[in-house]
C-alpha positions as CSV (number, residue, x, y, z in Angstrom):
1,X,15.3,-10.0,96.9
2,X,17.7,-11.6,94.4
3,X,17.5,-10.7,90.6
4,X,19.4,-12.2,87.4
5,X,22.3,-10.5,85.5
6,X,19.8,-9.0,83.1
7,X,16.8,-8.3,84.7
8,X,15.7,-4.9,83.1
9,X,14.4,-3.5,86.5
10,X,17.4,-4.0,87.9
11,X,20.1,-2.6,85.6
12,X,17.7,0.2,84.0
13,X,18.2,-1.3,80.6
14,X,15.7,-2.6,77.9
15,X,17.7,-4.7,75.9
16,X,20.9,-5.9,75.6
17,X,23.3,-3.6,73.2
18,X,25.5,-5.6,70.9
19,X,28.5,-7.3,71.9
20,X,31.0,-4.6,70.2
21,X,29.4,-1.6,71.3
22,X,31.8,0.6,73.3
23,X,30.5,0.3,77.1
24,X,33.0,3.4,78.2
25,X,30.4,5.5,76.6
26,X,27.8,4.2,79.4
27,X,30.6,4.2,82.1
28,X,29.6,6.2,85.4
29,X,32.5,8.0,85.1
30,X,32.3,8.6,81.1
31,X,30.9,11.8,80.4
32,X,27.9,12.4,77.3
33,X,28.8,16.0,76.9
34,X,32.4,16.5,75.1
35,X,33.1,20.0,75.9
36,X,33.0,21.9,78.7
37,X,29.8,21.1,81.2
38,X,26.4,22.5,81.3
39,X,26.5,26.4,82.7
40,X,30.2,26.8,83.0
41,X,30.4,29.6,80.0
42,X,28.4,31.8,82.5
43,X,30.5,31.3,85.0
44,X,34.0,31.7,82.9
45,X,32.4,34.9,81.3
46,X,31.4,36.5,85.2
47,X,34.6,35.9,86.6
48,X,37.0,36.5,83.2
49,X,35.0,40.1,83.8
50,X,35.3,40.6,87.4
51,X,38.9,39.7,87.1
52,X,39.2,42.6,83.9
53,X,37.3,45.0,86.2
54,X,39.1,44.3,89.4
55,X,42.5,44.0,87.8
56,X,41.6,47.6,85.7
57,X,40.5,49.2,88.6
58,X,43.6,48.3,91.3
59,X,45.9,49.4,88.2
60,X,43.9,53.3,88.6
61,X,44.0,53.2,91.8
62,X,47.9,52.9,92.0
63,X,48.0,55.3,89.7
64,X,45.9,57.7,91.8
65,X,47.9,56.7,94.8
66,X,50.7,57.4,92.8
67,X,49.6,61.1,92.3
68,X,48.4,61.9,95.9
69,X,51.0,60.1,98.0
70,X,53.7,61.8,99.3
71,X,56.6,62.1,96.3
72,X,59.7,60.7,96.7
73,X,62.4,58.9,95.7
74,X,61.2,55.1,95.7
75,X,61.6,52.3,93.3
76,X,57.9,52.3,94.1
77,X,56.8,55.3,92.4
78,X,55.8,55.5,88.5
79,X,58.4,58.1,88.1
80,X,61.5,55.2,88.9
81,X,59.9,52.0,88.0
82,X,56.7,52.5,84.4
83,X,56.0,49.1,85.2
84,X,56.0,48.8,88.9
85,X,52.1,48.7,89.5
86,X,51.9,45.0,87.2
87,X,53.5,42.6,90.0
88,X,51.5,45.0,92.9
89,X,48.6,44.3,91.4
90,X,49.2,40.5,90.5
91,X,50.3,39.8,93.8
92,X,46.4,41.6,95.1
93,X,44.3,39.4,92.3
94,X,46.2,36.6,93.5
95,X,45.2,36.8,96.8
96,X,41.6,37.4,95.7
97,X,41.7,34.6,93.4
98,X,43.1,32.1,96.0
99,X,40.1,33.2,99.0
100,X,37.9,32.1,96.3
101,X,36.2,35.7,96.3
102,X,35.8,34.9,92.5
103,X,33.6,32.4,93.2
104,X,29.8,31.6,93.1
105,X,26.7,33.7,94.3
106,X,27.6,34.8,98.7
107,X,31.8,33.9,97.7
108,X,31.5,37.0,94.9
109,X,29.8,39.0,97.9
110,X,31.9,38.3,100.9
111,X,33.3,42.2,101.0
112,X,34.3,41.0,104.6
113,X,36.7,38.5,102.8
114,X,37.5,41.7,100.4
115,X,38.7,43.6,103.0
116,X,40.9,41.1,104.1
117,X,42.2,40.1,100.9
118,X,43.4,43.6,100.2
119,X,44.8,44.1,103.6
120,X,47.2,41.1,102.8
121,X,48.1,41.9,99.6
122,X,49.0,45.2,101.1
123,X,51.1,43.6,103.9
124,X,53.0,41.6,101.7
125,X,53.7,44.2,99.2
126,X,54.9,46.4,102.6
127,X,57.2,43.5,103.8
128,X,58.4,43.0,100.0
129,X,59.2,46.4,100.2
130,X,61.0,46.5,102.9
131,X,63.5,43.0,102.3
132,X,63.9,44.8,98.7
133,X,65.3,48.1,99.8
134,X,65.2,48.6,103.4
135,X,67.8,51.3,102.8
136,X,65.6,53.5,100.8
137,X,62.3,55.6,102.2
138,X,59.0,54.4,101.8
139,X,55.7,56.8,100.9
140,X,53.4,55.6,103.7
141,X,50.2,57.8,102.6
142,X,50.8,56.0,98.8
143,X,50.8,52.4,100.6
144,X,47.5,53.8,102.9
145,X,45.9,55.4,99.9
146,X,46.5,52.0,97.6
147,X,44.6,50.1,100.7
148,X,41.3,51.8,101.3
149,X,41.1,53.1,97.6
150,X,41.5,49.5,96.7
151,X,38.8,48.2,98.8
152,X,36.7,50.6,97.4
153,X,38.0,49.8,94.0
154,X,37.0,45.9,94.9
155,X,34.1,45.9,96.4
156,X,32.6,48.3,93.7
157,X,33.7,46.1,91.1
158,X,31.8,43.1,92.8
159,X,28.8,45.0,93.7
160,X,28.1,46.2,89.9
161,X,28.7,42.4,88.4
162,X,26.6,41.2,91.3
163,X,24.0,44.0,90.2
164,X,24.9,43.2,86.3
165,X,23.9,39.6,87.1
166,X,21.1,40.0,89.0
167,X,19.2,42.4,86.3
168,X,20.3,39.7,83.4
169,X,18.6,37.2,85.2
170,X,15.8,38.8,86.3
171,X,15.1,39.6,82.1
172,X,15.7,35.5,81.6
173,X,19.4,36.1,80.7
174,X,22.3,34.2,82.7
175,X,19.7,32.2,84.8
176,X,20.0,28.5,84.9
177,X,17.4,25.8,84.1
178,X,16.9,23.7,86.8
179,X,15.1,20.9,87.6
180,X,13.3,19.3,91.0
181,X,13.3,16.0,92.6
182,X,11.0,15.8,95.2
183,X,8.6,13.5,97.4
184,X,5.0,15.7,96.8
185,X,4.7,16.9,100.3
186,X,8.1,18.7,99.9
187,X,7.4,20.3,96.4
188,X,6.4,23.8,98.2
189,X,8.9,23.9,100.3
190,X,11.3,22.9,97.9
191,X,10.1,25.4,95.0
192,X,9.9,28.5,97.3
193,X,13.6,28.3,98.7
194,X,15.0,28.0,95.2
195,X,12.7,30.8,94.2
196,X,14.4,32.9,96.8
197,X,17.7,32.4,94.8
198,X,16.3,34.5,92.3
199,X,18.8,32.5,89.8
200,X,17.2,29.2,88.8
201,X,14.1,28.8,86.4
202,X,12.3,25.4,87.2
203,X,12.0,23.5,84.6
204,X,10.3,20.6,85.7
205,X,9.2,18.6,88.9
206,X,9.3,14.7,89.0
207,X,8.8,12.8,92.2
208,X,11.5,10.7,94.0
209,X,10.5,7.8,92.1
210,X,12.0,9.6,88.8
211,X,15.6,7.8,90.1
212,X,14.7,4.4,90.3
213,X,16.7,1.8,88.2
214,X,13.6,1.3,85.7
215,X,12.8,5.2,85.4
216,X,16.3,6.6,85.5
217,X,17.3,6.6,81.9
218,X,13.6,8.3,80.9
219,X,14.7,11.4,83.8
220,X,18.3,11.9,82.7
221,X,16.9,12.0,78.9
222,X,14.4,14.5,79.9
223,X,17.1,17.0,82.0
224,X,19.5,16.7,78.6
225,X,16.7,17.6,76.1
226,X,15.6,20.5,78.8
227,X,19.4,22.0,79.2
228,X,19.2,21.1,82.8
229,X,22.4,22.9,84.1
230,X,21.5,21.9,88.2
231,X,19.2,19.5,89.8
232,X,17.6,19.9,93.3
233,X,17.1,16.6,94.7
234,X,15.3,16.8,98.6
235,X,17.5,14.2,100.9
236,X,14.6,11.9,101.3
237,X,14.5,11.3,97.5
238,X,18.4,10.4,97.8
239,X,19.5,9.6,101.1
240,X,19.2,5.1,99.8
241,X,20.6,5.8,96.2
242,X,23.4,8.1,97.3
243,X,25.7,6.4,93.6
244,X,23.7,8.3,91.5
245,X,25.9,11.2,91.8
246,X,28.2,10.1,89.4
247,X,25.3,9.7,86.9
248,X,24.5,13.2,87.5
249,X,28.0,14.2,87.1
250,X,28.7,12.5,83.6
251,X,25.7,14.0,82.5
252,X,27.6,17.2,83.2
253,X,24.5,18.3,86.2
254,X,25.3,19.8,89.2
255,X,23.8,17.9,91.9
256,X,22.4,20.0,95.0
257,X,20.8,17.7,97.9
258,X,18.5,20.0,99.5
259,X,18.4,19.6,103.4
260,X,14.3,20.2,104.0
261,X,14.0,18.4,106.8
262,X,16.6,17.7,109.7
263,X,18.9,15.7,108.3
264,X,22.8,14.4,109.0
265,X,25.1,15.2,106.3
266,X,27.3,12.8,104.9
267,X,31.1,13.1,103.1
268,X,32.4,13.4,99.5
269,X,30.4,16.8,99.5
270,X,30.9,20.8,99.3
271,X,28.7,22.8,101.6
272,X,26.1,25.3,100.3
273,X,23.4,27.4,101.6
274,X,19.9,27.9,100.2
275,X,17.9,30.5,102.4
276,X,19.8,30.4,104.7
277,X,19.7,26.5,105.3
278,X,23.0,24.0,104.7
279,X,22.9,22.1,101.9
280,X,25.4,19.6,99.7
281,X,26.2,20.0,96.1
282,X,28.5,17.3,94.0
283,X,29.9,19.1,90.7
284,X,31.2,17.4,87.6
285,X,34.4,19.1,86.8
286,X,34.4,22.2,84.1
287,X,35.8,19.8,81.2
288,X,33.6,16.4,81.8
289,X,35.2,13.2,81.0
290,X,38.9,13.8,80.0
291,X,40.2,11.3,82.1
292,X,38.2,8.8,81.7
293,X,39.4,9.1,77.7
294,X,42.5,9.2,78.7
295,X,42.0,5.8,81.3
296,X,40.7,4.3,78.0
297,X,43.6,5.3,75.8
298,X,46.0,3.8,78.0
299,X,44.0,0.9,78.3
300,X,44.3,0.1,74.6
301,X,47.8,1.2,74.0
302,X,49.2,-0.8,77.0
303,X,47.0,-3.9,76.0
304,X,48.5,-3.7,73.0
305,X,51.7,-3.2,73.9
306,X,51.5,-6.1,76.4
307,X,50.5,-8.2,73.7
308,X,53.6,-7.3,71.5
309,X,55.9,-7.7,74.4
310,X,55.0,-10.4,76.1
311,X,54.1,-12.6,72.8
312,X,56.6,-15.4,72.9
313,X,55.3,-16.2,77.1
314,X,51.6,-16.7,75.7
315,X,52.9,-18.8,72.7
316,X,55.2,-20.9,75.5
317,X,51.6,-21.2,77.6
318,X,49.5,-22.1,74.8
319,X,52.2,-25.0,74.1
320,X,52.6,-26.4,77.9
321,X,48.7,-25.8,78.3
322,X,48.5,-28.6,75.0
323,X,50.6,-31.3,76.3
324,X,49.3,-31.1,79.9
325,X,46.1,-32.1,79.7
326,X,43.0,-32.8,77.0
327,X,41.4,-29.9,76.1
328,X,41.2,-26.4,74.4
329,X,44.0,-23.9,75.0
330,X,41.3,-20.9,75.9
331,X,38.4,-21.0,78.4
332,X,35.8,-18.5,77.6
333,X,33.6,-18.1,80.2
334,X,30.4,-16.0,80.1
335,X,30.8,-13.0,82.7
336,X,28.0,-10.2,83.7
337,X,30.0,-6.5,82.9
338,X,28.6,-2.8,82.1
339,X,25.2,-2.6,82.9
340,X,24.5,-6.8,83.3
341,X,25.5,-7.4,79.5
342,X,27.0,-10.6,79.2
343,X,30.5,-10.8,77.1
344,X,32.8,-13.9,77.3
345,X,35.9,-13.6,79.1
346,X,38.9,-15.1,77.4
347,X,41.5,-16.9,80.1
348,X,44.3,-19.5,79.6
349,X,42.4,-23.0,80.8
350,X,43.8,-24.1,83.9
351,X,41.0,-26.5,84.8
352,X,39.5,-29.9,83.4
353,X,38.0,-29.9,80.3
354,X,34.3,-30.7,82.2
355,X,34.7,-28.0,84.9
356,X,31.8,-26.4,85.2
357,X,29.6,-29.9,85.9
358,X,31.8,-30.8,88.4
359,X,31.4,-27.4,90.1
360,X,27.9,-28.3,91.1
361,X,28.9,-30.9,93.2
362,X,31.5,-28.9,95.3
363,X,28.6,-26.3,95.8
364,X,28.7,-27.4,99.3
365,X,32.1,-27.0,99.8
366,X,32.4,-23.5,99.1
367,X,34.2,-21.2,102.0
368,X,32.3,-17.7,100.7
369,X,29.6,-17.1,103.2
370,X,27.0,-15.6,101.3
371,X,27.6,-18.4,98.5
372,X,28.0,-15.2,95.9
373,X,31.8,-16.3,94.7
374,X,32.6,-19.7,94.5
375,X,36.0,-20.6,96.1
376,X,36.9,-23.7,97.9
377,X,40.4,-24.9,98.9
378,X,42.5,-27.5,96.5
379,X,40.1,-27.2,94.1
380,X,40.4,-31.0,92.5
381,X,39.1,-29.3,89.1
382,X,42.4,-27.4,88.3
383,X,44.9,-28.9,86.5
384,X,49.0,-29.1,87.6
385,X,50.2,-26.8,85.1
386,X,46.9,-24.6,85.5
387,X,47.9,-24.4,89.4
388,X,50.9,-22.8,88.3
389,X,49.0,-20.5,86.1
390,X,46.9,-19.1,88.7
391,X,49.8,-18.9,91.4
392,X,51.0,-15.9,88.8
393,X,47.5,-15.1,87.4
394,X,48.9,-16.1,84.1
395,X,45.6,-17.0,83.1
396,X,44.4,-14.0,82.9
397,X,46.8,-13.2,80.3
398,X,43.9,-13.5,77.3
399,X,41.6,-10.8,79.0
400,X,44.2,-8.3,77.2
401,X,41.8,-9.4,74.2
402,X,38.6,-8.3,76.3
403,X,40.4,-5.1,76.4
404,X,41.5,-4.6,73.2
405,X,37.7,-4.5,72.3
406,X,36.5,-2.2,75.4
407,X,34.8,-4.7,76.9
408,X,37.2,-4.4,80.1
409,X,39.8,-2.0,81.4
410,X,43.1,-3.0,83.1
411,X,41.8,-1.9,86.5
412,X,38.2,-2.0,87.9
413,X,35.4,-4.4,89.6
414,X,36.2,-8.1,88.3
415,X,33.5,-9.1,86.3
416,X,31.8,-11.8,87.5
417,X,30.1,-14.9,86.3
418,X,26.3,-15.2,85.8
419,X,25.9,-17.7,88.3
420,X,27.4,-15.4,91.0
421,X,25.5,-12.2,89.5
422,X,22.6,-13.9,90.1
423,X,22.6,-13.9,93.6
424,X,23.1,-10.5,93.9
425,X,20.9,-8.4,95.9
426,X,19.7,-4.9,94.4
427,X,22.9,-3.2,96.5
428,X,24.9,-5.3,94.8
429,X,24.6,-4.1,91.1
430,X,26.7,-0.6,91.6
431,X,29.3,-3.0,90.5
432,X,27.7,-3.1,87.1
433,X,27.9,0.9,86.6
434,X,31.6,1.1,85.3
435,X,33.4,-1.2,83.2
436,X,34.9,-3.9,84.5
437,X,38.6,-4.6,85.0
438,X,41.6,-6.9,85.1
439,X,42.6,-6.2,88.5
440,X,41.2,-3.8,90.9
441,X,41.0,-2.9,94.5
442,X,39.7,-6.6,95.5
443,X,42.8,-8.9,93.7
444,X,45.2,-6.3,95.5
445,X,43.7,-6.9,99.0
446,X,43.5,-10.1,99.7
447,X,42.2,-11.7,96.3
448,X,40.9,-15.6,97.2
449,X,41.7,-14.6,101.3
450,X,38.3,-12.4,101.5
451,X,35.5,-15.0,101.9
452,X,32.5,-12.3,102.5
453,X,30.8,-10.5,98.9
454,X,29.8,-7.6,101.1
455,X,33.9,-6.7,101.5
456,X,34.1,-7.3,98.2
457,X,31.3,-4.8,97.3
458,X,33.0,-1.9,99.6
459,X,36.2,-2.3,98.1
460,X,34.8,-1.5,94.9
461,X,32.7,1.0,95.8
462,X,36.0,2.7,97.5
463,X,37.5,2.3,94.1
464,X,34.4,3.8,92.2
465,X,34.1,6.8,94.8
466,X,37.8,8.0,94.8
467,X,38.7,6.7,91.4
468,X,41.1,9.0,89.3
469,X,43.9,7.8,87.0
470,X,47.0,8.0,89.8
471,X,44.9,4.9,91.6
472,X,44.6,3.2,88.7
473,X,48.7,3.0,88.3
474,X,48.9,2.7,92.2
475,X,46.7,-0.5,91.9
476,X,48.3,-1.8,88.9
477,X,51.9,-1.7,90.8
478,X,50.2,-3.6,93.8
479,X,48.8,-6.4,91.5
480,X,52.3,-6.9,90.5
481,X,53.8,-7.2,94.1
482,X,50.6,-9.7,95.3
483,X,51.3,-11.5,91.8
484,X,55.3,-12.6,92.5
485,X,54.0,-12.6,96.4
486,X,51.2,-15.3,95.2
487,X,49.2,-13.7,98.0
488,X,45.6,-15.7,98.0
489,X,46.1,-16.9,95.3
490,X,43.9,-20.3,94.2
């Protein structure tokens, strides 16, 4: 089924926003909260107190260790070193810390991975000891005293914030307001395994319908005005709309696929377990949408500074653009970008005047096989100075203006133009959920060379996916090399 740019039940929207509006706010990978996300001030409070518990309780148990072990002469003991216990311990917390035992729900409980945690600190601090003054005796029952009394010490400390918890929530503090997503004939299931957690309060059920295009705005209004800090989503409800992570995650909502029926797994996911069953969970990070500021920050002060820079090349353009041939210097072409709202994309011309109604009678020569893009070779449209142009993608100078104004970013899916964003198929329109950019994944792999959309579309879902603010500069380095290598270019 093919839809137009704007079709409301496609792109979840009710009306086009004005042209000036900034779409980073409506980015996927924009965040709506501007602080840290939803539940992660519980979580910094448990473990900032398990850490002043555990760290409290190692630094009395040295000391008791201290006072039982066997006295000597060490640079171990209280009496030679006050401070000696500080590095012991930080080396222990350390080891804690990086086994993850400060993590969530069965991580805080693994005493197992206590045990071991310990043991290692305590091996280390024995080797230490020994490179440090192998000369000088050791106290052997202050080293064994340190190691059980500390995994007494550790585990205690972990049962009794584990215990702490557990009443707090069971009174309606420290619990977190979740909500379901469900086909019907799951809801039981669903409900009584996250009942079993005895940490989540449901606050509402919707069906899987709830995350289609024309209903998803409606849902993630509802889980913001609710405080929704998880969502439980059964793999049925998700398995065919598998993007809408990233909504979840810029609404700052922890995403938990629940697995309640036998189902495959699939990657970009940490594992969990929910009465006993495997499940997946996709996390915004604790601060949501600080790079994404930041990847529109540099946007504008590198558009701007290209602008500055490279000032007398456009004015040399604009001037061999006017004697080549009739007609304006600028081609603004309308082009489908954040959420299927048109904007006009400004490029140096490098065509005829009459372009576009001459394009309808190459239709037939086009090379793309799904007829999406429209390139066909020695196009008799462009012009011998607008050859040139394209060889170097100089004409694509201008869209530094489209960037200026937010309407693009320097690297992301190319916005296209209506007439290919009409033949999209409903797949198709993840390209339409971030904002579009100069250059992206596509120009710098292959550009005019790939001749099938649906390469296209997995490129930019690749980009999408694994996008962070390192790619961005790796892809903008690589448009320069395919630039001066005029690799498929047309």
């Amino acid at each position: 089924m093919k839809h137009t740019a704007l079709d409301p039940k496609v792109n979840g929207t009710r009306q086009a926003k004005p042209l000036f509006d900034t779409p980073s706010e409506d980015d996927l990978r924009a965040s709506t909260l501007s602080g840290f996300r939803k539940g992660a001030v519980y979580r910094m409070f448990r473990i900032v107190l398990l850490l002043f518990l555990d760290t409290s309780l190692l630094a009395l148990v040295w000391l008791t260790a201290n006072h039982l072990g066997t006295p000597m002469v060490s640079p171990w003991r209280l009496e030679s070193s006050t401070h000696s216990f500080i590095p012991i311990i930080g080396v222990v917390i350390s080891i804690l810390a990086a086994k993850g035992l400060y993590g969530n729900g069965d991580h805080r409980r693994d005493y197992i991975g206590i045990i071991k945690a310990v043991a290692l600190g305590n091996a280390v601090l024995l080797l230490v000891a020994f490179f440090y003054a192998p000369n000088q005796f050791i106290s052997r029952s202050h080293f064994l005293y340190f190691f059980f009394l500390g995994i007494v010490a550790i585990c205690l400390s972990h049962y009794l914030v584990d215990l702490g918890v557990n009443v707090l929530r069971r009174r309606g503090v420290m619990s977190y307001p979740v909500f379901l997503i469900a086909d019907p004939e799951e809801v039981d299931r669903a409900v009584s395994l996250i009942k079993k957690e005895g940490r989540y309060n449901i606050q509402g059920i919707e069906s899987a319908r709830a995350l289609d295009r024309t209903e998803r705005l409606t849902t993630f209004s509802k889980l913001e005005s609710l405080g929704i800090t998880e969502a439980f989503v059964s793999w049925s409800s998700i398995k065919r709309r598998l993007f809408l992570t990233w909504h979840f995650q810029k609404h700052g909502i922890t995403l938990r696929v629940m697995p309640l029926k036998n189902e495959s797994f699939f990657r970009g996911a940490n594992l969990w377990c929910i009465g006993g069953l495997p499940g997946l969970s996709f996390s915004p990070s604790t601060v949501s949408g600080i790079s994404f500021k930041a990847k529109r920050l540099i946007d504008f002060l590198a558009a701007l500074s290209i602008l500055l820079i490279a000032s007398p090349l456009y004015i040399g353009i604009m001037l061999i653009i006017r004697f080549d041939s009739r007609g304006p210097i600028f081609y603004r072409q309308a082009r489908v970008g954040l959420h299927g709202r048109e904007f006009k994309v400004w490029k140096f011309r490098s065509m005829v005047n009459n372009a576009d109604q001459l394009q309808k009678k190459l239709e037939a020569q086009n090379k793309n096989k799904d007829g999406i893009l429209f390139k066909i070779d020695n196009d008799p449209r462009i012009t011998r100075v607008g050859r040139i142009l394209r060889q170097y993608s100089l004409d694509e100078l201008p869209q530094i203006f489209n960037v200026l104004l937010g309407q693009m970013s320097l690297v992301g899916p190319r916005p296209l133009p209506t007439r290919d964003v009409e033949r999209f198929s409903t797949h198709h329109f993840i390209r339409q959920e971030v904002v579009p950019g100069i250059t992206g994944l596509w120009q710098v792999s292959g550009r005019s060379d790939i001749i099938d959309f649906e390469q296209v579309l997995r490129l930019d879902l690749d980009y999408i996916e694994n996008w962070s603010l390192w790619m961005d500069v790796v892809i903008l380095i690589r448009t320069v090399k395919v630039i001066f290598g005029k690799s498929g270019a047309y």
